[in-house]
Structures are given as C-alpha cells and as structure tokens.
C-alpha positions in Angstrom: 0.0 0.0 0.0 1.4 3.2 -1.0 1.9 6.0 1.9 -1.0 8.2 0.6 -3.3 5.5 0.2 -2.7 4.6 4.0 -2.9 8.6 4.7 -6.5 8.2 3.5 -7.7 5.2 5.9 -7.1 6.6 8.6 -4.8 5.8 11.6 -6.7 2.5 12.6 -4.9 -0.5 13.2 -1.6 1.8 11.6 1.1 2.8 13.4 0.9 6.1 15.2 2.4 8.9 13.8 4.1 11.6 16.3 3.8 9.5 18.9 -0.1 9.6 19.4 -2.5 6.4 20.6 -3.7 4.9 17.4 -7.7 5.2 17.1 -9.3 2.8 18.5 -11.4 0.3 16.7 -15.0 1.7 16.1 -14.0 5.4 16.5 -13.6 7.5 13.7 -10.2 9.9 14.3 -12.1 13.2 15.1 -14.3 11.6 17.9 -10.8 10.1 19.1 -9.7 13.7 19.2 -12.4 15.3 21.2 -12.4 12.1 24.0 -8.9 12.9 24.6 -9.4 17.0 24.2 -11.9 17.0 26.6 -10.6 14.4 28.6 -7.4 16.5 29.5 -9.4 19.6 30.1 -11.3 18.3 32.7 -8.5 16.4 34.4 -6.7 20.2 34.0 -9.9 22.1 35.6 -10.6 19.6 38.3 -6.4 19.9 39.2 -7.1 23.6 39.3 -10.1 23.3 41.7 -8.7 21.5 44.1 -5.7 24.1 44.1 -8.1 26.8 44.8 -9.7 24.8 47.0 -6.3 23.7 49.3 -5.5 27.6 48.8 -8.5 28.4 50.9 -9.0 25.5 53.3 -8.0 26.0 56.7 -8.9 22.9 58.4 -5.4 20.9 57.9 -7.3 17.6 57.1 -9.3 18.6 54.1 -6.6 20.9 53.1 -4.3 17.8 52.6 -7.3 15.8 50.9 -7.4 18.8 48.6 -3.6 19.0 47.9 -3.6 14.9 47.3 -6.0 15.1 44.7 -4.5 18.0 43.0 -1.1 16.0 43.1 -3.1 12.7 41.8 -4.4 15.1 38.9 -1.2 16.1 38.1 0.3 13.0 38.3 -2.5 11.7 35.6 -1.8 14.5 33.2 1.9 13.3 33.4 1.3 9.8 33.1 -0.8 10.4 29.5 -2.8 7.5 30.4 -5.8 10.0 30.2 -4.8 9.7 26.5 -6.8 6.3 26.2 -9.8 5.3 25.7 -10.8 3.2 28.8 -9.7 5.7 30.8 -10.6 8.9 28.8 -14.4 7.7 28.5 -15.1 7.5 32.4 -13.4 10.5 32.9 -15.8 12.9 30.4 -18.5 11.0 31.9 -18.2 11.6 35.5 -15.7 14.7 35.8 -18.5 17.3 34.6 -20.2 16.2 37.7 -17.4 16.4 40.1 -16.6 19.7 38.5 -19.8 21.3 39.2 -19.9 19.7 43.0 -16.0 21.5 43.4 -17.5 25.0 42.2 -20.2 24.4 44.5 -17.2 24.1 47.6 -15.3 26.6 45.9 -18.3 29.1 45.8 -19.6 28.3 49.6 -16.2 28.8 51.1 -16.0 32.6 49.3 -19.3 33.5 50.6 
C-alpha cells in the first residue's frame, strides 16, 4: 500500500504517527480527538479546583485531601494514560459532575 493510500484510511490498526495512541477500533479519528481533548481539560480544571480549594482551606485535614487530589491530577496528566480510551471515557462522563460539586465548595467557602 502506498503511503497516501494509508494517509487516507485513517490511523486505525496503523502505526501512530508523532507519537499519538492509534484510534481505536469503532471510532472515527475526530471523535478520538475530542475524547482525549476534553478528557485533558477536565483532568486540568478539576487539578485547578482543588488548588483553589487547598489555597482556601484551613482545616489541615481537608486541606491535605485537597492538595492529594490535586497531586493525583497532576500526576495523571503526566502519566498520558488519560490519552486512552478506557480511561478517557469514564473520565468525560463523570468529571463534569465532580466539576460542578468542586465549584459548589469553591463558591460556599468565598461567601
């Protein structure tokens, strides 16, 4: 198969060029794109919320839960494994939720 003729099927079951997952089976490349997209941005906005949050704790307890989620956040954005699929799909499922209860702390402890 010549190289444009694989340029045109896609990246499934190719290898991956610049170093990226290859798509999985039954996913086309730009649904791929916006798992992992919004995967990383809400691994990124819950990291910063429970910065703010740790910032404006004072009990030491919760402050520490705070800080060890934001290192464990960190630590996942390092790792890239948010960059697959199994772990990409729970992720945009359940972080828009966790998101809006960490606004809701973040809001109560400013009023």
């Amino acid at each position: 198969m010549s190289p444009l003729n694989s340029e045109n099927k896609g990246e499934q079951g190719g290898p991956a060029p610049h170093g990226l997952l290859p798509v999985p089976p039954g996913m086309d490349l730009m649904e791929y794109l916006d798992l992992k997209e919004k995967a990383e941005s809400y691994i990124r906005l819950v990291r910063d919320l429970y910065l703010k949050l740790a910032f404006a704790e004072e009990d030491p307890g919760q402050k520490e839960k705070f800080e060890n989620e934001k290192k464990r956040h960190t630590a996942l954005l390092k790792s890239m494994k948010w960059m697959e699929v199994e772990v990409a799909k729970p992720i945009v499922a359940e972080y828009p939720e966790l998101i809006r209860r960490l606004r809701e702390k973040e809001k109560r402890g400013k009023v």
